[in-house]
N, C-alpha and C positions, 0 to 999 in steps of 0.2 A: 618337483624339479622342472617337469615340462613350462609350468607356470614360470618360476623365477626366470626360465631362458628365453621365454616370449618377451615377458615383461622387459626383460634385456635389450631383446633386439630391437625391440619395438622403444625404447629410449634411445639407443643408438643410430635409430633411421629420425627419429627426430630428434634430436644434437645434430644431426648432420643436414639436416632440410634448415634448420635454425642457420648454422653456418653458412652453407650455401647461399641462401637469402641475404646474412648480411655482407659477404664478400660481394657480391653482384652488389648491393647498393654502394658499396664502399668504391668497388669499382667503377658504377655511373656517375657518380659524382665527381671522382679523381679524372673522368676522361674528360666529362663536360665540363669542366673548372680547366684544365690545359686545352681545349678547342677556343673555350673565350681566348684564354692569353695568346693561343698561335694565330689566331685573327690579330688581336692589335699587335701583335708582333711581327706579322708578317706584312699589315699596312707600312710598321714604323719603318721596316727594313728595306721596305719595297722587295720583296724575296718571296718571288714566283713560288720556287722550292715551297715554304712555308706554309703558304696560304693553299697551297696544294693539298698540303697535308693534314691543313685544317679543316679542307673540305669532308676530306677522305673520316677525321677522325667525328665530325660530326655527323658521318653518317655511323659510324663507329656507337656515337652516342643515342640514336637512335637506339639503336639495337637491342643496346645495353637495357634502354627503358623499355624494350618492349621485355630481354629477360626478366628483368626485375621487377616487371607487374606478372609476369607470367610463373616466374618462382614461386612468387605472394600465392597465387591463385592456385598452384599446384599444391600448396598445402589444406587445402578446404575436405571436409570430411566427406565420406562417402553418404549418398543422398538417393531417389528417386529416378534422377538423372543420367551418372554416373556413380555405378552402384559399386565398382570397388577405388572409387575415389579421382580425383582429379590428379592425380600424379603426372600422365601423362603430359600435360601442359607447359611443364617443365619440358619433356623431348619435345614439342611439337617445338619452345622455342630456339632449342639445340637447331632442329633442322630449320627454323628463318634464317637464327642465327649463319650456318654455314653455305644455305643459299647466297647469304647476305657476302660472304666473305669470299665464295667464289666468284660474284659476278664482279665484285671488288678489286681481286686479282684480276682477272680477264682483266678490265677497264685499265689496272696499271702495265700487264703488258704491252696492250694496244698503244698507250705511248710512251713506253721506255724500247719498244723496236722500231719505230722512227729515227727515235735519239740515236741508235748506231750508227746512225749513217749522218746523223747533222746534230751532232753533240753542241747543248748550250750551257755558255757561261753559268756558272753559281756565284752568291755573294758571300766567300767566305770566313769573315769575321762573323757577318752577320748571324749566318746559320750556325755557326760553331756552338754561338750561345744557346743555342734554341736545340741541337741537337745534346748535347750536355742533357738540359733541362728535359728533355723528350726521352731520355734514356732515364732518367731517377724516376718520373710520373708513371710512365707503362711498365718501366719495369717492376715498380712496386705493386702495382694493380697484376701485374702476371703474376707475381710471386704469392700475392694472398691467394691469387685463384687457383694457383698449381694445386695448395693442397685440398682443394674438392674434391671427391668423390664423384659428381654427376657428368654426366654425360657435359651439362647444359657448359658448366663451368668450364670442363676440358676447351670446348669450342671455345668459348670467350675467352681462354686462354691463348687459343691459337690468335684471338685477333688481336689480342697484346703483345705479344710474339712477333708477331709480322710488323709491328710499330718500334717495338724496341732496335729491332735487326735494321728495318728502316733509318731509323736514326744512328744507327751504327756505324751503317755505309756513310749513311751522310756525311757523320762526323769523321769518316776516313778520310769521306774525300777532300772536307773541308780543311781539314788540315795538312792532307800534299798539297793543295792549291797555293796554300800559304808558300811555300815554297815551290813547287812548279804546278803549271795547267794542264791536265789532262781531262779533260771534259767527255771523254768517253764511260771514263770507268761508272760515272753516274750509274748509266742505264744498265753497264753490265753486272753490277752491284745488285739494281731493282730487279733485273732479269731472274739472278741468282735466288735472291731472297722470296721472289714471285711463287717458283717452281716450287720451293725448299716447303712452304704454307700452301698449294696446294696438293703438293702430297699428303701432308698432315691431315690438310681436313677433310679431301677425300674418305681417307680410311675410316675418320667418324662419324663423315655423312655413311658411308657403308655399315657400317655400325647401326646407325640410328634408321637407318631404312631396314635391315634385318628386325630391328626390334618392333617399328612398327606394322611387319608383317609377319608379327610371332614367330618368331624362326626360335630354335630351343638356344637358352643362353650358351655361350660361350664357358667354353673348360668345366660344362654339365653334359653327361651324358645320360641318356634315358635306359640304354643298356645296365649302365651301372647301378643306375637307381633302382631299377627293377631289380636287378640283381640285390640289393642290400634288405628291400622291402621281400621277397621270398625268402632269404634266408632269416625273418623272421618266425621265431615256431608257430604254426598252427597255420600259416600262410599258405594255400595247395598251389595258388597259380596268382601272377599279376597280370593284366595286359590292359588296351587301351589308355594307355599315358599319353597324357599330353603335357608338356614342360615351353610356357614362356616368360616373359619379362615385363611388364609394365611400363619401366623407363630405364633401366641398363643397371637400378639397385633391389627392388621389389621382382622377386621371383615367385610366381603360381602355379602349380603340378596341380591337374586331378588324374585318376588312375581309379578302375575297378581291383580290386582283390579278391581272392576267390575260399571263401570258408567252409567247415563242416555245416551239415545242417544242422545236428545236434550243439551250437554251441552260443554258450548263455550269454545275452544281451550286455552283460558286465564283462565278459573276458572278449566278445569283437569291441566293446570301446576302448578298452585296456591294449588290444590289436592296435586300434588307430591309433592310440596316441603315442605308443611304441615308433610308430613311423613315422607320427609327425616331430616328437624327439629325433628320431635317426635324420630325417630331412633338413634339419634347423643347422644340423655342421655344413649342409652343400647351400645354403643360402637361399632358403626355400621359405618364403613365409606364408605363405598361404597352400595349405592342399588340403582338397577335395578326393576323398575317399568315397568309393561306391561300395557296396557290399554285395557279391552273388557270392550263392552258396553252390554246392557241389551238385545238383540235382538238378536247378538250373536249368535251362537249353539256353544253352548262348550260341550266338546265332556269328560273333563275330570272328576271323579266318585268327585271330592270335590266339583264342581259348585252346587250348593242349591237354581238358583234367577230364 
């Protein structure tokens, strides 16, 4: 049984690295394919707005390329190197990624709180068409990303996110213009939408900097776990657990346990694997069991037997 529900999980984290991989390439293509077209579109229109955006979104594509070599690489087997595998590379690109999106932000308040105070003309028929089309491209590319799992995609989510809403305002404003000028609402739109995407990605760079200083996952407690692996029979004592995360989906427990000393080599393996069944419901894939027996001196201040 133990076997059938590794083999499980362990198809299910790769279905999901498979996926992940190809939403991120689906999505640098779909961004860098719409940066082309908002360059010559933003030439033909002569619309500042535009080419604005296509700055913004080619740096956007950057990004995208480095996720999506960094996805690749994150799935490479464990080696000599890194010995329980390249996973991480995937987070490391989550955090460029939200570096990348915070200094992004910054850069758009710095000049949408200008504009409050000397609000400039929009061309808008022009943008109309371009904001339409800027809403179906990000928004599709958010939508395949929404449903990832990883860390990395949430992020790249938020930077599709910030594009769509972008283009929303736009297209707000471009069409009160149609009918009357108000050339403020611009920046207070961009102001709005700024804030709304760095709160977001905040809370994932907090995220992603907890993980990579092993802080114990989220909604796992080591209390608990202790508690599930003692109330295993034969089990006298647990302590020294340590509980982290890899990249926010691969979870690693090691823990000593504490056993009789009379007891047969077959029945402490039949112990471990007990626990590592009992672990595999809280999303634990990898744990490192130590064995002290009752006779022991343990030296450490949680031993209690």
């Amino acid at each position: 049984m133990a076997k059938k529900n590794n083999q499980s999980n362990n198809h299910e984290h790769s279905h999901n690295h498979i996926d992940s991989y190809s939403n991120i390439k689906i999505a640098f293509f779909l961004n860098l394919l719409f940066t082309i077209i908002e360059i010559i579109g933003g030439l033909w229109t002569n619309s500042l707005a535009v080419l604005s955006d296509a700055v913004h979104d080619l740096g956007d594509s950057v990004s995208l390329g480095l996720s999506w070599y960094l996805e690749k690489y994150s799935k490479k087997d464990p080696d000599q190197v890194f010995s329980f595998g390249y996973s991480r590379f995937s987070l490391l690109s989550a955090f460029l990624n939200s570096l990348i999106l915070i200094v992004g932000s910054i850069f758009v308040l710095m000049r949408a709180l200008p504009r409050l105070f000397s609000p400039e003309p929009i061309n808008a028929v022009g943008v109309l068409v371009f904001a339409l089309f800027g809403i179906t491209v990000n928004g599709l590319a958010a939508y395949k990303l929404s449903k990832g799992s990883s860390i990395n995609e949430k992020v790249i989510t938020l930077h599709f996110l910030e594009d769509v809403l972008g283009w929303v305002s736009i297209l707000i404003i471009s069409l009160i213009y149609l009918y009357k000028e108000i050339p403020i609402l611009d920046p207070i739109l961009s102001i709005l939408i700024t804030i709304y995407i760095l709160y977001n990605v905040s809370k994932n760079f907090k995220k992603i900097l907890k993980i990579f200083l092993q802080a114990v996952p989220k909604n796992i407690s080591i209390d608990k776990i202790e508690e599930i692996i003692v109330q295993i029979p034969q089990v006298i004592n647990v302590h020294h657990t340590h509980l982290w995360s890899l990249d926010g989906d691969k979870n690693l427990l090691s823990t000593h346990i504490v056993l009789d000393d009379n007891l047969e080599n077959k029945k402490i393996f039949a112990i471990k694997e007990s626990i590592k069944d009992d672990l595999l419901d809280y999303g634990i894939d990898h744990v490192t069991i130590e064995v002290d027996f009752r006779s022991d001196l343990c030296k450490d201040e949680e031993c209690n037997y």
